[in-house]
N, C-alpha and C positions, 0 to 999 in steps of 0.2 A: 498380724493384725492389719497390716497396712492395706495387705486386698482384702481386707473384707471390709476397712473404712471407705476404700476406692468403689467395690459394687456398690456399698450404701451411697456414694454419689452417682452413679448409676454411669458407671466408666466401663468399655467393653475389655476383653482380655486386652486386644490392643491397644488400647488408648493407658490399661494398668502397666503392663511392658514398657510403654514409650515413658511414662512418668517413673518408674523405678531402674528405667533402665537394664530391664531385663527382656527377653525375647518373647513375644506374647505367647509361644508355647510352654514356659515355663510359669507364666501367670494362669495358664489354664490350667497346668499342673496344678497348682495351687488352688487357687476355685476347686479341682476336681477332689484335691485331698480338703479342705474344709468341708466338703460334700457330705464325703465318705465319715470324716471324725462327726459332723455330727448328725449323720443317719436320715439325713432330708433328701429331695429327690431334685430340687429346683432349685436357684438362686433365691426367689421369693421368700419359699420357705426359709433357707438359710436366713435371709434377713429378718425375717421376723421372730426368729430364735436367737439371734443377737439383740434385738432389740429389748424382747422380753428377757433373756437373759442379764440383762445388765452386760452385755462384753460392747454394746456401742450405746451411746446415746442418740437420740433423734434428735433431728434440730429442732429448732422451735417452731411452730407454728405465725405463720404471716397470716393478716388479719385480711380479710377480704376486702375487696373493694366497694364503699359504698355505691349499689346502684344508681346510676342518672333516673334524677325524676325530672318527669315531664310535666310543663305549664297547661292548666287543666284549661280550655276556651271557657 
């Protein structure tokens, strides 16, 4: 579960490798077998079938920024 909490922060193999401390070839590995178990073709997809599966939570949503409004002449 930990690469697949790392692609939901949007970490490349590389960057997952460097933080587990494992070879990014072997983090691909991994991406490639989450792939394969659950039948999607893309990363994307994988995330969004975690998502709606219940296996990650989404974070929360941050509220937008109110517009600048402008002083009318």
């Amino acid at each position: 579960m930990d690469v697949l909490q790392l692609l939901a922060q949007g970490m490349s193999d590389k960057q997952i490798g460097r933080h587990l401390g494992i070879s990014d070839q072997t983090a691909r590995k991994h991406r490639s077998h989450l792939l394969d178990k659950t039948g999607v073709g893309n990363v994307c997809a994988l995330l969004f079938e975690a998502f709606t599966s219940d296996w990650l939570t989404p974070p929360p949503l941050q509220p937008l920024p109110e517009p600048e409004r402008q002083a009318r002449p």
